[in-house]
C-alpha positions in Angstrom: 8.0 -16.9 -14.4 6.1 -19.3 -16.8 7.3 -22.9 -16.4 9.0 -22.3 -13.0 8.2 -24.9 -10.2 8.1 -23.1 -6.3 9.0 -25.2 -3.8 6.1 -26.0 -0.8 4.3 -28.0 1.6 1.3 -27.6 3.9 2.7 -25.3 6.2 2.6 -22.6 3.6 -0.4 -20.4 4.5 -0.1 -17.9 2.2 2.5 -18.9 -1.5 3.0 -18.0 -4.7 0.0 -19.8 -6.3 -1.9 -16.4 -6.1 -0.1 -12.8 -5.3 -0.8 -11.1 -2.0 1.1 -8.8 -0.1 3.3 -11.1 1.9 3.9 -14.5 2.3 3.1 -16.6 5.1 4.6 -19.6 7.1 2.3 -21.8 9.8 4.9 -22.2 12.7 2.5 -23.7 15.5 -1.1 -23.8 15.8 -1.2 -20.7 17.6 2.0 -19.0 15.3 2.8 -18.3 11.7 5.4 -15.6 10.1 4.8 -13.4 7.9 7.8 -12.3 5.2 8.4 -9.7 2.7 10.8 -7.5 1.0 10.5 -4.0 -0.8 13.0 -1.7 -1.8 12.9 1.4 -4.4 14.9 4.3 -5.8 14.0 7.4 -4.4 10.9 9.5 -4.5 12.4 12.8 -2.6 15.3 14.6 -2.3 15.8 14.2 1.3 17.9 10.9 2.6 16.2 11.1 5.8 12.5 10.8 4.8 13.4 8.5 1.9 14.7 6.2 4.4 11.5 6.8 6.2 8.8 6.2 3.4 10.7 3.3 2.4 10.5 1.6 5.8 7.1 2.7 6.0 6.4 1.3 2.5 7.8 -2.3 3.3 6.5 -2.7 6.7 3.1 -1.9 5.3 2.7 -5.2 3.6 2.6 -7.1 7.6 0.0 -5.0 8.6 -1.7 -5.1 5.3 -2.1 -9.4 6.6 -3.0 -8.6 9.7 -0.2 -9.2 11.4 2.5 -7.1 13.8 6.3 -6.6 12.4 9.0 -7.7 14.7 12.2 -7.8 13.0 13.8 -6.0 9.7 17.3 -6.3 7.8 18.2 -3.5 5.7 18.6 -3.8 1.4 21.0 -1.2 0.4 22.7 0.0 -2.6 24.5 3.0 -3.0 27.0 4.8 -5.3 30.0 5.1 -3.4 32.0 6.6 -5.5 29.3 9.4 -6.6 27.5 9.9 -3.0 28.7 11.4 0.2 28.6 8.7 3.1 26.8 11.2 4.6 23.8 10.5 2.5 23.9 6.9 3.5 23.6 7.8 7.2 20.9 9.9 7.0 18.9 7.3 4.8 19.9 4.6 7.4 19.0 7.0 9.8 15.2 7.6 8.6 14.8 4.0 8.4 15.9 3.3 12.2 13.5 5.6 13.4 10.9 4.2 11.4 11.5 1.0 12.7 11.8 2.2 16.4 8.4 4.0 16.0 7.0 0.6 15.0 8.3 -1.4 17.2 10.9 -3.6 14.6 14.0 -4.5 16.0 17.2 -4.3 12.9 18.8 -7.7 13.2 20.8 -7.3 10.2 21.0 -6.5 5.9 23.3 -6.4 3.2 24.7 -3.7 0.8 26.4 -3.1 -2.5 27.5 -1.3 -4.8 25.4 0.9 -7.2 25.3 3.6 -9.9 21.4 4.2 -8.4 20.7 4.6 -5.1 18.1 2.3 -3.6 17.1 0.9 -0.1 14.4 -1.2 1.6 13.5 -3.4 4.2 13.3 -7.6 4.4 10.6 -7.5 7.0 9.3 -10.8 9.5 6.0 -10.4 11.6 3.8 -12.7 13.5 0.1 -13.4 13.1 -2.1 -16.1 14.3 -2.8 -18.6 11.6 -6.5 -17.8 12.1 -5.9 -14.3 11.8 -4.2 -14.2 8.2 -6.0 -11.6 6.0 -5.2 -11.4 2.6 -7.0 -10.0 -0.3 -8.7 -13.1 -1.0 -11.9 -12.9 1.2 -14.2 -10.4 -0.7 -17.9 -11.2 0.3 -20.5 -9.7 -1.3 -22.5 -7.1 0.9 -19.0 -6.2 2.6 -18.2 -2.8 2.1 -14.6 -0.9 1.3 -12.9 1.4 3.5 -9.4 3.5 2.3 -7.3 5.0 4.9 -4.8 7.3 3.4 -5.7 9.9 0.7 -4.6 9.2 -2.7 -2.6 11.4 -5.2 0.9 10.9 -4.0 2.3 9.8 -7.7 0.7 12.8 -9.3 2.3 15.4 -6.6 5.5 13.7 -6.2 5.4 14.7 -10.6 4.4 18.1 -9.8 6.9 18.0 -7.5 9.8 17.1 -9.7 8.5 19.7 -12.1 8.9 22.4 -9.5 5.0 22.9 -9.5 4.2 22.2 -6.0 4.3 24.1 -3.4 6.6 23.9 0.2 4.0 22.9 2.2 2.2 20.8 0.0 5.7 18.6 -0.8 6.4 18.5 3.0 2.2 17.2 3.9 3.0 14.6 1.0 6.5 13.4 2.7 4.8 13.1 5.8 1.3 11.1 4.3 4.1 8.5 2.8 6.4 8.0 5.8 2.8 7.4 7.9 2.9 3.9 9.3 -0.1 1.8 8.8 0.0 0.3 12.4 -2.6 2.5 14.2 -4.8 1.4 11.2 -4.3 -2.2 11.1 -4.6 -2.3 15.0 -7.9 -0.6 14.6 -8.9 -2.6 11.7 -8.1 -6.4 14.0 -11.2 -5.2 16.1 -13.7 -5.2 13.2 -14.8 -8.4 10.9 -12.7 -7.9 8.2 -13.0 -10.0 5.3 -9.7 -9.1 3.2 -7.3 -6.3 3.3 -4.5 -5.1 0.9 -2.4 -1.7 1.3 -2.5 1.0 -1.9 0.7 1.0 -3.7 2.4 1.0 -7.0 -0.7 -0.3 -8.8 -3.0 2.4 -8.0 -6.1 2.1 -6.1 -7.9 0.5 -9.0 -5.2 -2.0 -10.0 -4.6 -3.3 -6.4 -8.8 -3.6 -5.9 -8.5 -5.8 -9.3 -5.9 -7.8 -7.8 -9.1 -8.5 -4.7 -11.9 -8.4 -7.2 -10.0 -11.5 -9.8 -10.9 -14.7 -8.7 -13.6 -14.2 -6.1 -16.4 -14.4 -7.8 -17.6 -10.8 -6.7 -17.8 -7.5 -8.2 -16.9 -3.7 -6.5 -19.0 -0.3 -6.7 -16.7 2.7 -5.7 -18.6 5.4 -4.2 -15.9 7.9 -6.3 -17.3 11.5 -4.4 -16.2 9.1 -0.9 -12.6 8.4 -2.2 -10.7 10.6 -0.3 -8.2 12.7 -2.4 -5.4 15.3 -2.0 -7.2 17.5 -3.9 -4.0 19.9 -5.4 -3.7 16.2 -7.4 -6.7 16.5 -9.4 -5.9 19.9 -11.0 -2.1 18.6 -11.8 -3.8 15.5 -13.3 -5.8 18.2 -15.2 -2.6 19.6 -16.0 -1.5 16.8 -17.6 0.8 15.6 -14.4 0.5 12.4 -15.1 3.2 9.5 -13.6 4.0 7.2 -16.9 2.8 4.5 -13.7 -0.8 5.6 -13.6 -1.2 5.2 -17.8 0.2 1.2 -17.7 -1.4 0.7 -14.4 -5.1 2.0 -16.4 -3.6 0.0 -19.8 -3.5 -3.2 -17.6 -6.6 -2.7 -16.0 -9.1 -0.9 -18.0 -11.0 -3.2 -19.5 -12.5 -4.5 -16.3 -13.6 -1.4 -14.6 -16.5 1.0 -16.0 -16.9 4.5 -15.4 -20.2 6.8 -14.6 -20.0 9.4 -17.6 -19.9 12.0 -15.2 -16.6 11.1 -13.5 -14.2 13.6 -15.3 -10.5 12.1 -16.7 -8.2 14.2 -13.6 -10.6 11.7 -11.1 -9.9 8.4 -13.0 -6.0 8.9 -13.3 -5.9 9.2 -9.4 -7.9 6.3 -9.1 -5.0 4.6 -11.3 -2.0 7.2 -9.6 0.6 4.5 -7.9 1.0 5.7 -4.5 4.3 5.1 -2.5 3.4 3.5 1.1 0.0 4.0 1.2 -3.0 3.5 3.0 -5.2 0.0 3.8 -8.1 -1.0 2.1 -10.3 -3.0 4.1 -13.3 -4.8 3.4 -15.4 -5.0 5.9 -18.8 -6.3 7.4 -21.4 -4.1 6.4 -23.0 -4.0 10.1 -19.5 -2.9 11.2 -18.4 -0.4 8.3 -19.4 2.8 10.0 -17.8 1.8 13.3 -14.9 1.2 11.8 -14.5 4.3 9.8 -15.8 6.4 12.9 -12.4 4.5 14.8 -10.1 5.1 12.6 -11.1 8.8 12.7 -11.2 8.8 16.5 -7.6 7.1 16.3 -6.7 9.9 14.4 -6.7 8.8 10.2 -8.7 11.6 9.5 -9.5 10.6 6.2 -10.4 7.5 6.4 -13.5 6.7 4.8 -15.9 4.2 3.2 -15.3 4.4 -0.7 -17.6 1.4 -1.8 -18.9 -1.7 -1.4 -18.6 -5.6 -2.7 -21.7 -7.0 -4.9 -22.7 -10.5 -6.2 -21.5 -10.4 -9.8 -20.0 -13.4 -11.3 -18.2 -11.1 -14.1 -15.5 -9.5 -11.3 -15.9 -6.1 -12.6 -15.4 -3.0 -10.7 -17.9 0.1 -11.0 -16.9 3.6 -10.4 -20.3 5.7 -10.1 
């Protein structure tokens, strides 16, 4: 988008001069919205929990600000001629019950025509203007926390390759249609200093995205990183999404690795994950508590992975 001018003025909170998760709009002193859109082809077979993840997946990226969804419209496109209708409802379906669990009211969408299936969700919340988090605020002696395990790329590959088993595709489903509200409402007690959720970028590319620009660098804790752990051995394997290798392309030459952290580990840490969980950095005073109430709300993996260092290069550390 070199050369482009984006309209703005000061009530833009949160633009397009640096990438976050969402945008965000000052309304009042005491109000601002937050937008966004996602939308993907699917990841499993069955319309219902694809419509699920995926309104799990774009409703992720309020609370990953801080803020509270309140209304959706639905992104659709579908191959009518090719697809039962049937489909579509159930899809539709997944995602209205998504919504409902969250608390989003559907006040509209639009739909075409496709050859590939895809849907998604245009998503408004409110935050307080003082509350904004984005992934901005790193501060040295803050430490990380991740809430979701990673691994979902590499199973939803051994998945397609008919390598996983029942179970372990239906514990996977479920991890990705997870919303991230019980996390972020746990997460606004606590001093947090910025916050993103883990998606298509892999852990690693998304803590880049945090660590370029602040002036800081990261040390990941990589035996604390909580991971499914059937997705090591199919990264051993060789399961590898084609996502993971340009996500580690991209990002590699900013990030260093302990020569005892094996290759299976280091393609999670770059496996793009579909609707996954929020990192938070967080006061060090306030790290344990935070983990220890995320567990007691019941994100039983939630865990501190690492923490943010004074290091004017912005590189990231995996020992």
């Amino acid at each position: 988008m070199c050369g482009l001018v984006f309209p703005t003025n000061e009530q833009v909170l949160v633009g397009l001069d640096r990438a976050d998760d969402a945008g965000v709009y000052k309304v009042s002193d005491d109000l601002a919205l937050i937008q966004t859109v996602d939308f993907f082809t699917p990841i499993v077979d069955d319309p219902y929990w694809f419509g699920q993840i995926a309104a799990a997946n774009a409703l992720s990226d309020v609370y990953a600000m801080g803020g509270i969804p309140k209304t959706a419209m639905n992104l659709v496109a579908f191959p009518v001629k090719d697809m039962e209708l049937s489909v579509l409802r159930q899809m539709l379906q997944g995602g209205l019950d998504k919504m409902e669990e969250a608390g989003v009211v559907l006040i509209g969408g639009h739909s075409i025509e496709d050859k590939e299936l895809k849907y998604g969700l245009s998503v408004t919340g409110f935050v307080h203007p003082k509350r904004v988090l984005t992934k901005r605020g790193l501060r040295p002696g803050d430490q990380l926390v991740l809430t979701k395990s990673l691994g979902t790329g590499i199973i939803n590959t051994a998945i397609k390759a008919g390598l996983a088993s029942t179970d372990l595709a239906e514990q996977v489903t479920r991890l990705m249609a997870e919303l991230n509200r019980t996390a972020a409402e746990v997460m606004n007690r606590f001093d947090v200093g910025a916050c993103t959720d883990v998606t298509g970028f892999g852990l690693l590319g998304h803590l880049a995205e945090m660590v370029c620009g602040s002036g800081a660098g990261v040390r990941l804790f990589s035996q604390q990183i909580p991971v499914i752990k059937e997705a090591l051995e199919y990264a051993a394997m060789g399961l590898v999404p084609g996502g993971a290798h340009k996500n580690r392309e991209f990002r590699e030459a900013g990030i260093s690795f302990s020569s005892d952290i094996q290759a299976p580990l280091q393609d999670v840490l770059f496996d793009p994950q579909t609707s996954g969980g929020l990192l938070i950095s967080v006061h060090k005073d306030q790290a344990e508590g935070l983990v220890q109430a995320l567990q007691e709300a019941n994100i039983e993996t939630a865990a501190l992975i690492g923490e943010i260092v004074d290091d004017s290069r912005e590189r990231i550390e995996v020992i």
